[in-house]
N, CA, C and O of each residue as an XYZ file, in Angstrom:
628
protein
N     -41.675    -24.628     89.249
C     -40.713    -25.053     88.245
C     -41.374    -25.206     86.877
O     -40.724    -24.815     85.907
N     -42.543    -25.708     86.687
C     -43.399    -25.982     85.702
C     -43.743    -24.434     84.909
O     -43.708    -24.406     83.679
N     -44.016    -23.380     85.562
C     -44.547    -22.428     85.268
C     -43.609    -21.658     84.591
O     -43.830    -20.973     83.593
N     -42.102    -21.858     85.425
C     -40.735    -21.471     84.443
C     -40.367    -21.834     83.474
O     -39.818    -21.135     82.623
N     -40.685    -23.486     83.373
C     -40.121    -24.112     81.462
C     -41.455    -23.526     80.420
O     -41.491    -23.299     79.211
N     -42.573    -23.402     81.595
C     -43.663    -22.766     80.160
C     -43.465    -21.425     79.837
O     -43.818    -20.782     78.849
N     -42.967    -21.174     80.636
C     -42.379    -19.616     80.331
C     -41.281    -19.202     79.485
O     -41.207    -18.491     78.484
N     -40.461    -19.845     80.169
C     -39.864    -19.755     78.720
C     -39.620    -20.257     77.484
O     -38.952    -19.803     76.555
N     -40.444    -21.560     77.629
C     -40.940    -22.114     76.270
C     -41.623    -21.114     75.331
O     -41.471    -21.074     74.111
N     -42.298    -20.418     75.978
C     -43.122    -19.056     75.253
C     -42.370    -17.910     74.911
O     -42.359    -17.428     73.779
N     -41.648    -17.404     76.022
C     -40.409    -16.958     75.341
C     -39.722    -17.001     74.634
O     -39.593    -15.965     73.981
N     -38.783    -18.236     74.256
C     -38.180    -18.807     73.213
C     -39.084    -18.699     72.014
O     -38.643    -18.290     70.940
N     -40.527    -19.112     72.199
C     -41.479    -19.358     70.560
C     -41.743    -17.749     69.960
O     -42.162    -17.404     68.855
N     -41.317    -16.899     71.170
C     -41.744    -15.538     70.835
C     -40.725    -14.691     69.937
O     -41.027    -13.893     69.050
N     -39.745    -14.968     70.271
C     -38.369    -14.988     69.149
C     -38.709    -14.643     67.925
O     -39.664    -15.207     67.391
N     -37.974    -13.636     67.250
C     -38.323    -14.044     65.737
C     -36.915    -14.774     65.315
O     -35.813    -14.755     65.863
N     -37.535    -15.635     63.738
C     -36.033    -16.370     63.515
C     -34.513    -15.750     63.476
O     -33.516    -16.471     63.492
N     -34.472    -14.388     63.427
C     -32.915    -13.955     63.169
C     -32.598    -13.982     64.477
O     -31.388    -14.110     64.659
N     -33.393    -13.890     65.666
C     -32.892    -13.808     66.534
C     -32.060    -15.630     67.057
O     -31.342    -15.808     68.041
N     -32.422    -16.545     66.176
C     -32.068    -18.424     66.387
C     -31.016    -18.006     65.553
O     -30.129    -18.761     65.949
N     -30.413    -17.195     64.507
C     -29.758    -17.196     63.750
C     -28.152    -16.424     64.241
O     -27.003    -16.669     63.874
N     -28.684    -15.464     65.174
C     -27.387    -14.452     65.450
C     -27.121    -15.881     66.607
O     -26.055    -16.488     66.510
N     -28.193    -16.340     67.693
C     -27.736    -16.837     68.803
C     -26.685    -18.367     68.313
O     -25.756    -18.813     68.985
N     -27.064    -18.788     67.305
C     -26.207    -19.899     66.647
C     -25.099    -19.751     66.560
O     -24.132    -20.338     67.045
N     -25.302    -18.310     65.426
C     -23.544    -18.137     65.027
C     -22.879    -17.492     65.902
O     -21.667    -17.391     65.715
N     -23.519    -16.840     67.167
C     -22.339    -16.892     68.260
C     -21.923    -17.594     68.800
O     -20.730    -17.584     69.103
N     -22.772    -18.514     69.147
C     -22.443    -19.568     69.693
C     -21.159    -20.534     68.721
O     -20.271    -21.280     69.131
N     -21.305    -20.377     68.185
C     -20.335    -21.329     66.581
C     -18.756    -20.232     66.687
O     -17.557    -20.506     66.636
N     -19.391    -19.165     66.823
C     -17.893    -17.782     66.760
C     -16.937    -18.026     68.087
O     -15.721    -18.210     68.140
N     -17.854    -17.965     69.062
C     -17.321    -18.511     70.068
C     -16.604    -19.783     70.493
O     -15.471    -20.031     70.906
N     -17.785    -20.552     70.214
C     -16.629    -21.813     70.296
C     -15.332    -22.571     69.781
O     -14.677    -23.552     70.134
N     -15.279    -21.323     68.445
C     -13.895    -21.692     67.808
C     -13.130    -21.035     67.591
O     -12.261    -21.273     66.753
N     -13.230    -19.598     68.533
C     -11.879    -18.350     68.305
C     -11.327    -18.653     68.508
O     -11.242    -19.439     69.452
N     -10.209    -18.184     67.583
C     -10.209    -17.104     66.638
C     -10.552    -17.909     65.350
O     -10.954    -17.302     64.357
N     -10.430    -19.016     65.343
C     -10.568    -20.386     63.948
C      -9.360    -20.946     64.159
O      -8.391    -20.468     64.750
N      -9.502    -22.114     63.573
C      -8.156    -23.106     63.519
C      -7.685    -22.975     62.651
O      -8.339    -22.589     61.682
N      -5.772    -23.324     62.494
C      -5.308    -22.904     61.504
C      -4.579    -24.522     61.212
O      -3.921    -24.945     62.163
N      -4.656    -25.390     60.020
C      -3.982    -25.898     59.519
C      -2.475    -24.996     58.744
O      -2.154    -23.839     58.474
N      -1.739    -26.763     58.607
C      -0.410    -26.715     58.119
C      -0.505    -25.506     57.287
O       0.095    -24.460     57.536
N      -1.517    -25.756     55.998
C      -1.777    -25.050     54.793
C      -2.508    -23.775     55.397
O      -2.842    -23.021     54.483
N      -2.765    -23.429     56.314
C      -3.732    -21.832     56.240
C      -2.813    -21.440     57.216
O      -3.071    -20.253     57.413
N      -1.628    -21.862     58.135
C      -0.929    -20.989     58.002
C       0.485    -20.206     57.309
O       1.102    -19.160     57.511
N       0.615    -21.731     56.104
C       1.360    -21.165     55.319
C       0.840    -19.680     54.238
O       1.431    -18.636     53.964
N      -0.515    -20.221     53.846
C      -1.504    -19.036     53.752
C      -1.395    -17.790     54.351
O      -1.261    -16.766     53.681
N      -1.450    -17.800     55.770
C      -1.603    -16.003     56.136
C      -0.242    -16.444     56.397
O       0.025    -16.161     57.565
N       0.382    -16.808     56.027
C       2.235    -16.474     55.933
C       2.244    -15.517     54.612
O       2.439    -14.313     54.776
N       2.056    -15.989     53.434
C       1.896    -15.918     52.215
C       0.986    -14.316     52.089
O       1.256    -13.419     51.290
N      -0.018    -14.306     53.020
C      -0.905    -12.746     53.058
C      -0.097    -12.000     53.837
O      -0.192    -10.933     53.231
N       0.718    -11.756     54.849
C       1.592    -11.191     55.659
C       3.295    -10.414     55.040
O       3.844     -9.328     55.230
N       3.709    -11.883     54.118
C       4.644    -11.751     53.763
C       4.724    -10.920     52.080
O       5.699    -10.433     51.506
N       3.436    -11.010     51.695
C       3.597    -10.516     50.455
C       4.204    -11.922     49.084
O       4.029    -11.707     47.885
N       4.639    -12.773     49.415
C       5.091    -13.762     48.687
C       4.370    -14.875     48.397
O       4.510    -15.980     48.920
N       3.418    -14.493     47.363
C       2.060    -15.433     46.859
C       2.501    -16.646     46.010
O       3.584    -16.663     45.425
N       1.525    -17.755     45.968
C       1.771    -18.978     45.824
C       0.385    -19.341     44.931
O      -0.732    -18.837     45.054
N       0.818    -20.346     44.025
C      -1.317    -20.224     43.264
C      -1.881    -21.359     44.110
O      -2.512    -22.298     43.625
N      -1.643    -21.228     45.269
C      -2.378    -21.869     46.305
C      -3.772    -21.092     47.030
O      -3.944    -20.395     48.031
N      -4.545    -21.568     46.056
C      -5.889    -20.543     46.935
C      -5.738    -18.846     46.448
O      -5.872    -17.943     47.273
N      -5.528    -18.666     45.421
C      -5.226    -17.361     44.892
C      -6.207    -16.096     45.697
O      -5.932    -14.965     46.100
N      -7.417    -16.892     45.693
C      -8.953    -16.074     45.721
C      -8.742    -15.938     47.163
O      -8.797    -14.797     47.621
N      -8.557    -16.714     47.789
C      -9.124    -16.776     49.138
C      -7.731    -16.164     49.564
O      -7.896    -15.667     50.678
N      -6.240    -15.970     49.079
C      -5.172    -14.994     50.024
C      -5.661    -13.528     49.785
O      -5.517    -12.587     50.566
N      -6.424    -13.507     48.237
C      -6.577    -12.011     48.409
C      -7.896    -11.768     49.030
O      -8.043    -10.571     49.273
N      -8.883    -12.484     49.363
C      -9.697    -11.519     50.394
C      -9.426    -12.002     51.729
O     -10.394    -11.906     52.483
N      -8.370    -12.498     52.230
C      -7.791    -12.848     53.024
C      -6.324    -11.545     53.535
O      -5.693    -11.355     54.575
N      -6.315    -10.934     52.200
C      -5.057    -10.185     52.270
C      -6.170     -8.707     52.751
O      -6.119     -8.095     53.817
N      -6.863     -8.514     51.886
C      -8.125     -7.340     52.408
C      -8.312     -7.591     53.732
O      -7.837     -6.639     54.351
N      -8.996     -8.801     54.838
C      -9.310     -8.777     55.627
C      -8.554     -8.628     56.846
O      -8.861     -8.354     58.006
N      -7.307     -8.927     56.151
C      -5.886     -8.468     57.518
C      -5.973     -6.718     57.729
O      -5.598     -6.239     58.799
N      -6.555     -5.729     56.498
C      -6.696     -4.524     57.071
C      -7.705     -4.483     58.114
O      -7.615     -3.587     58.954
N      -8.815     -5.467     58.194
C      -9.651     -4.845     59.210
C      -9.445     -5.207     60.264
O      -9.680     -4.454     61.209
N      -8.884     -6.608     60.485
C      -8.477     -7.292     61.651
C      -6.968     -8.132     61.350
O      -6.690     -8.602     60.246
N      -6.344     -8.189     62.192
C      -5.420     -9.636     61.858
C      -5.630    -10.480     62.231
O      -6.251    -10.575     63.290
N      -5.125    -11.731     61.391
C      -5.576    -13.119     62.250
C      -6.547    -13.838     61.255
O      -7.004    -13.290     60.252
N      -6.865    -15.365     61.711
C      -7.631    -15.538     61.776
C      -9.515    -15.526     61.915
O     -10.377    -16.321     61.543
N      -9.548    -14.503     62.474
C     -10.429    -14.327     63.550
C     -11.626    -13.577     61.888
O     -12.792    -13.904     61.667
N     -10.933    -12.773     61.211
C     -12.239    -12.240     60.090
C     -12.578    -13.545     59.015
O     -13.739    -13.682     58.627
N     -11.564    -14.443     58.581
C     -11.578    -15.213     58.029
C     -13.073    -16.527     58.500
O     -13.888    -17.214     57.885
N     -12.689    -16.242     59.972
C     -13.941    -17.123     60.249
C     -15.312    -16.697     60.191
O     -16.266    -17.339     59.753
N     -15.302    -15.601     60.656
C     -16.899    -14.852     60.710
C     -17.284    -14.737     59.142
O     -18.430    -14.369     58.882
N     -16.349    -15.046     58.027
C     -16.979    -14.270     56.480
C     -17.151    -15.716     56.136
O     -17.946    -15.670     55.197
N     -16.788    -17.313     56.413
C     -17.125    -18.164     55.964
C     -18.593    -19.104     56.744
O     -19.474    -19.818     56.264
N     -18.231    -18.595     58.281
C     -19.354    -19.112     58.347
C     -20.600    -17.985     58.778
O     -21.583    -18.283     59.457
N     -20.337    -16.762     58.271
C     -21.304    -16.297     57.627
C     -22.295    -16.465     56.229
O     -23.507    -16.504     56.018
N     -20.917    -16.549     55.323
C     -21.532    -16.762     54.338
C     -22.390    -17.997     54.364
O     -23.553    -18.143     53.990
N     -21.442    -18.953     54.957
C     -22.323    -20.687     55.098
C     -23.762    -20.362     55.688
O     -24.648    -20.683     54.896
N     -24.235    -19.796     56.903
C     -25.203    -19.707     57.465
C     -26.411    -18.811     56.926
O     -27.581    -19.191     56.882
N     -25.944    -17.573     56.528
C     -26.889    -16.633     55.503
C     -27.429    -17.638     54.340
O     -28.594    -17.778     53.969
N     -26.128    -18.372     53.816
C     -27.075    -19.017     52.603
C     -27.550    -20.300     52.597
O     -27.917    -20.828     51.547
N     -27.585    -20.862     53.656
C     -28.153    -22.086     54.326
C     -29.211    -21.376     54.143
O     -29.907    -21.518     53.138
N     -29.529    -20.353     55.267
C     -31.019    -20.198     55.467
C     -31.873    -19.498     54.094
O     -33.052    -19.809     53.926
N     -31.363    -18.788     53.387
C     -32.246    -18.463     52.164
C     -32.434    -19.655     51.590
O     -33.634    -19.648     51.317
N     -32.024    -20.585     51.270
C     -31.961    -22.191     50.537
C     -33.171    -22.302     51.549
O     -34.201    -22.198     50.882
N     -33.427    -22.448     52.709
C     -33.995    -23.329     53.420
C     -35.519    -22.654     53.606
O     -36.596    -23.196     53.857
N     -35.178    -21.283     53.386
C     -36.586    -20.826     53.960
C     -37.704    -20.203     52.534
O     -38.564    -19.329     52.420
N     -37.074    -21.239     51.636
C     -37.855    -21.503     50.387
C     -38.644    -22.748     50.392
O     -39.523    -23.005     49.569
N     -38.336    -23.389     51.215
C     -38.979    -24.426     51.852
C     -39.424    -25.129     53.448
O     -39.815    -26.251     53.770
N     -39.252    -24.341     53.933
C     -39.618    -24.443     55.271
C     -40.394    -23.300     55.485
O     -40.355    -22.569     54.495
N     -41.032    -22.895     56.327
C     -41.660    -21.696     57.455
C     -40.206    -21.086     58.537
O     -39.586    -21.850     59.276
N     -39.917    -19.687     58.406
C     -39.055    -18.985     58.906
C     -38.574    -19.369     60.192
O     -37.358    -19.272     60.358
N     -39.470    -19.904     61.408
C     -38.429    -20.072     62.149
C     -38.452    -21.457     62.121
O     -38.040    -21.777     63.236
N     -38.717    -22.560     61.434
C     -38.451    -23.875     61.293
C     -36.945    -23.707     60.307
O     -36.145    -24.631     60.457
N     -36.641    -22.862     59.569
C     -35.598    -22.363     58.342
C     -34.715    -22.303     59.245
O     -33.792    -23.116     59.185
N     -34.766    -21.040     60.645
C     -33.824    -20.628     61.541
C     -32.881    -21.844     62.087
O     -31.656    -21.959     62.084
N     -33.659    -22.493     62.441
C     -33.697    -23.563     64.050
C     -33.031    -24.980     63.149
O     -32.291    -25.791     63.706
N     -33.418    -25.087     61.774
C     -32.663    -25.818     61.235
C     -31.145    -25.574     60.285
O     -30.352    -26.466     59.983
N     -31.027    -24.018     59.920
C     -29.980    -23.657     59.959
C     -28.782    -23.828     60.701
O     -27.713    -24.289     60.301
N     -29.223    -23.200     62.363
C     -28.672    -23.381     62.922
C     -28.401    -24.985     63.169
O     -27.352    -25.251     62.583
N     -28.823    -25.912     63.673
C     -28.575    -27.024     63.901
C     -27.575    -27.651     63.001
O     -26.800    -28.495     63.450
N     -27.536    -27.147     61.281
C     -27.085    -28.048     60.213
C     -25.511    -27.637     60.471
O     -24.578    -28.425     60.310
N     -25.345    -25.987     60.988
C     -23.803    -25.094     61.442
C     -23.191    -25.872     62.926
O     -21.969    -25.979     63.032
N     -23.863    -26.264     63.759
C     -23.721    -27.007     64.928
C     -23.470    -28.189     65.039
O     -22.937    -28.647     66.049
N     -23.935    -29.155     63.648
C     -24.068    -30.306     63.782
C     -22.221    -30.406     63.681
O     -21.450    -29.854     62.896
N     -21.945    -31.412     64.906
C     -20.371    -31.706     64.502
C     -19.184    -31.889     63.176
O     -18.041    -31.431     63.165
N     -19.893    -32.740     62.050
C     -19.290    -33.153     60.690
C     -19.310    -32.109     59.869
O     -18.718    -32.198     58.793
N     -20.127    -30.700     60.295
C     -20.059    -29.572     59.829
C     -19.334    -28.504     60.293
O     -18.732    -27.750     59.529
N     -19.347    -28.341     61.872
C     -18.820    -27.585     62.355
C     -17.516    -27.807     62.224
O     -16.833    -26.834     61.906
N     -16.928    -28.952     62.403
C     -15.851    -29.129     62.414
C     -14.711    -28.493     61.355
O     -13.629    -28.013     61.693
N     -15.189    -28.605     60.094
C     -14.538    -27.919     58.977
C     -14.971    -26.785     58.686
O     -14.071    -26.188     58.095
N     -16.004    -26.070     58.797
C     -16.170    -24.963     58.889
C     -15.178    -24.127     60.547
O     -15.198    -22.914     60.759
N     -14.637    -24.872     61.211
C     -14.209    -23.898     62.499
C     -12.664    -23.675     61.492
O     -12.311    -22.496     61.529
N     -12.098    -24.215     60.977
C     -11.037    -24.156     60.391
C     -11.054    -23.458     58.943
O     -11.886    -23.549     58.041
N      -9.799    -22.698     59.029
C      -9.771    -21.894     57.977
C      -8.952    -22.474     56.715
O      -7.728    -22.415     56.602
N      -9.830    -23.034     55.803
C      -9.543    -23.337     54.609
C     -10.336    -22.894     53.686
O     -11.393    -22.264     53.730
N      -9.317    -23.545     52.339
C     -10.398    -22.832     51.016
C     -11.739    -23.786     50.649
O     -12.690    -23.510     49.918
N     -11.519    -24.779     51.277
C     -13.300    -25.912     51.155
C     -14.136    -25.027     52.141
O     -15.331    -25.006     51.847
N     -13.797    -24.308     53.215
C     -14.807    -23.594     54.444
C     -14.916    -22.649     53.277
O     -15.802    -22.583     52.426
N     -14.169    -22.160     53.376
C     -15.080    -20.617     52.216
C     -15.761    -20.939     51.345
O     -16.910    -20.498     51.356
N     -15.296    -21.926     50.122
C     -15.957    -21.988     49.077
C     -17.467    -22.687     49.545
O     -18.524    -22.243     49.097
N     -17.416    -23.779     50.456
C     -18.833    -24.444     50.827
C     -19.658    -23.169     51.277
O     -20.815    -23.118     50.859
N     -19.097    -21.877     52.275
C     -19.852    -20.395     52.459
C     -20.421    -20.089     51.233
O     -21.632    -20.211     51.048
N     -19.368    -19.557     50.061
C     -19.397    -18.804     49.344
C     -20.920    -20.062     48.609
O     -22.124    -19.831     48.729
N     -20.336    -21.204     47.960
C     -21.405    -21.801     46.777
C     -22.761    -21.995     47.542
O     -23.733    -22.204     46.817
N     -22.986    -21.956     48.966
C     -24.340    -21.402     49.748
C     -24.705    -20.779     49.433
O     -25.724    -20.895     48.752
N     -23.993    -19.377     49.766
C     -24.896    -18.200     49.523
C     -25.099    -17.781     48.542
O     -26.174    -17.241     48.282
N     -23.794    -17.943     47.400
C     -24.633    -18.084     45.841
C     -26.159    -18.513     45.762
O     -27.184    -17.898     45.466
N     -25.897    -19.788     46.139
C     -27.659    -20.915     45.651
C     -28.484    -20.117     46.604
O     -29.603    -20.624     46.690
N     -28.394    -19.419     47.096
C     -29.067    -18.518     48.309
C     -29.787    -17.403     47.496
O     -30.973    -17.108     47.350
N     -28.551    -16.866     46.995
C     -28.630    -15.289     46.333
C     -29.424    -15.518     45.401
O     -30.527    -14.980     45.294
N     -28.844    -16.521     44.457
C     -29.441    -16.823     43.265
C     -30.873    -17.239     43.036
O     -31.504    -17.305     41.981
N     -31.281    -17.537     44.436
C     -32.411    -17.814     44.459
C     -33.893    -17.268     44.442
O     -35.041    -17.666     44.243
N     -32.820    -15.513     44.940
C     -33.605    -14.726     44.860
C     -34.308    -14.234     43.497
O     -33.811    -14.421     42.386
N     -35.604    -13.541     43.744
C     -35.882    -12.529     42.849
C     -35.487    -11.249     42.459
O     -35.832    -10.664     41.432
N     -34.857    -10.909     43.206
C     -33.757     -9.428     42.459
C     -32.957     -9.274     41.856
O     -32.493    -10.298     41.355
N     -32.391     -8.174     41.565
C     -31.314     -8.553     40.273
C     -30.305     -8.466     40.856
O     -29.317     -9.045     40.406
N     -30.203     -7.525     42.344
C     -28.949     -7.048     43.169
C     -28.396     -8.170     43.710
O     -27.214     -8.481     43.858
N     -29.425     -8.745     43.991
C     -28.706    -10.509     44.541
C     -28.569    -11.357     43.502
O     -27.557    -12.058     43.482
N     -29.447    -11.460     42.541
C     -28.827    -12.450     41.421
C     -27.324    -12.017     41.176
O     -26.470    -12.899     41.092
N     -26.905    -10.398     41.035
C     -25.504     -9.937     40.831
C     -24.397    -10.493     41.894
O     -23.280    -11.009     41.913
N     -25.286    -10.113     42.641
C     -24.369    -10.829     44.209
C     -23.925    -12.477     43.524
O     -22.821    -12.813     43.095
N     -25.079    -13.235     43.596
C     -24.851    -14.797     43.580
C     -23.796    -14.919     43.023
O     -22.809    -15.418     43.563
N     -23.856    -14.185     41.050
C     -22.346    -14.841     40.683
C     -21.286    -14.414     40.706
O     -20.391    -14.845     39.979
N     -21.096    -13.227     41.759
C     -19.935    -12.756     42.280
C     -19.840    -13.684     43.225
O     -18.755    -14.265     43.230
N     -20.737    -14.076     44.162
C     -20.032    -15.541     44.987
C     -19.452    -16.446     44.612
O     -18.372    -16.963     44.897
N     -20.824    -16.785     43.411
C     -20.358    -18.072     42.885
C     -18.547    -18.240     42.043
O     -17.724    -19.151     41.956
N     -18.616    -16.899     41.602
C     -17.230    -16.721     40.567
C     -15.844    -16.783     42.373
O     -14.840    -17.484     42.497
N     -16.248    -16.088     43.066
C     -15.853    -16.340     44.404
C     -15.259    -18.100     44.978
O     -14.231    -18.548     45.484
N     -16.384    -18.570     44.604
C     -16.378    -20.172     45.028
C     -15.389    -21.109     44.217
O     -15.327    -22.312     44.474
């Protein structure tokens, strides 16, 4: 039994961090398909469905209205916020941490309940908290393609 937890204790350390990163956010995708829909997000994809817009969340019906071509539902809405949340968690983080200490605490901060919780639900605070992440993420970078990125998030957020 001993020889199995060291085993895969070594296993696990052998990991590189994206691999703590995909296993999180499935774990996070999973546990909240397709996403939850409040009063307001489904008057929202009422509002993306029906064509009859409201200046309720302007930003977020139209890439909300884009994302009904690739999927319907819920279900893209969640993967692009807590994507964005988790991608730019970890660039924030792994400016100061060591990569898979960045991973392992990423993940944990997406898991932790008072987080997960509003991020499983589709609102415009879940996106924008994604989106102003991965800005401070992007922005953090040294390139110009991501500095461009950041304040298209940030203008996003």
């Amino acid at each position: 039994m001993a020889r199995s937890v060291g085993d895969l204790g070594r296993w696990l350390a052998s990991r590189p961090p994206r691999d703590y990163l995909i296993a999180g956010w499935v774990l996070f995708v999973l546990s909240c398909y397709p996403g939850y829909l409040s009063f307001n997000s489904t008057m929202q994809l009422y509002a993306v469905r029906s064509g009859v817009y409201t200046d309720y969340a302007p930003v977020m019906t139209g890439i909300w209205s884009l994302l009904e071509w690739v999927a319907a539902g819920p279900f893209p809405m969640l993967v692009l916020q807590s994507g964005l949340f988790l991608s730019g968690l970890h660039a924030i983080l792994r400016r100061v941490l060591a990569p898979r200490p960045a991973a392992v605490v990423t993940v944990g901060v997406l898991l932790f309940p008072p987080v997960f919780s509003p991020m499983a639900v589709i609102w415009p605070d879940s996106l924008m908290a994604g989106a102003l992440l991965a800005a401070t993420g992007a922005l953090l970078d040294d390139r110009r393609a991501w500095k461009i990125a950041g304040g298209v998030l940030l203008a996003i957020a």
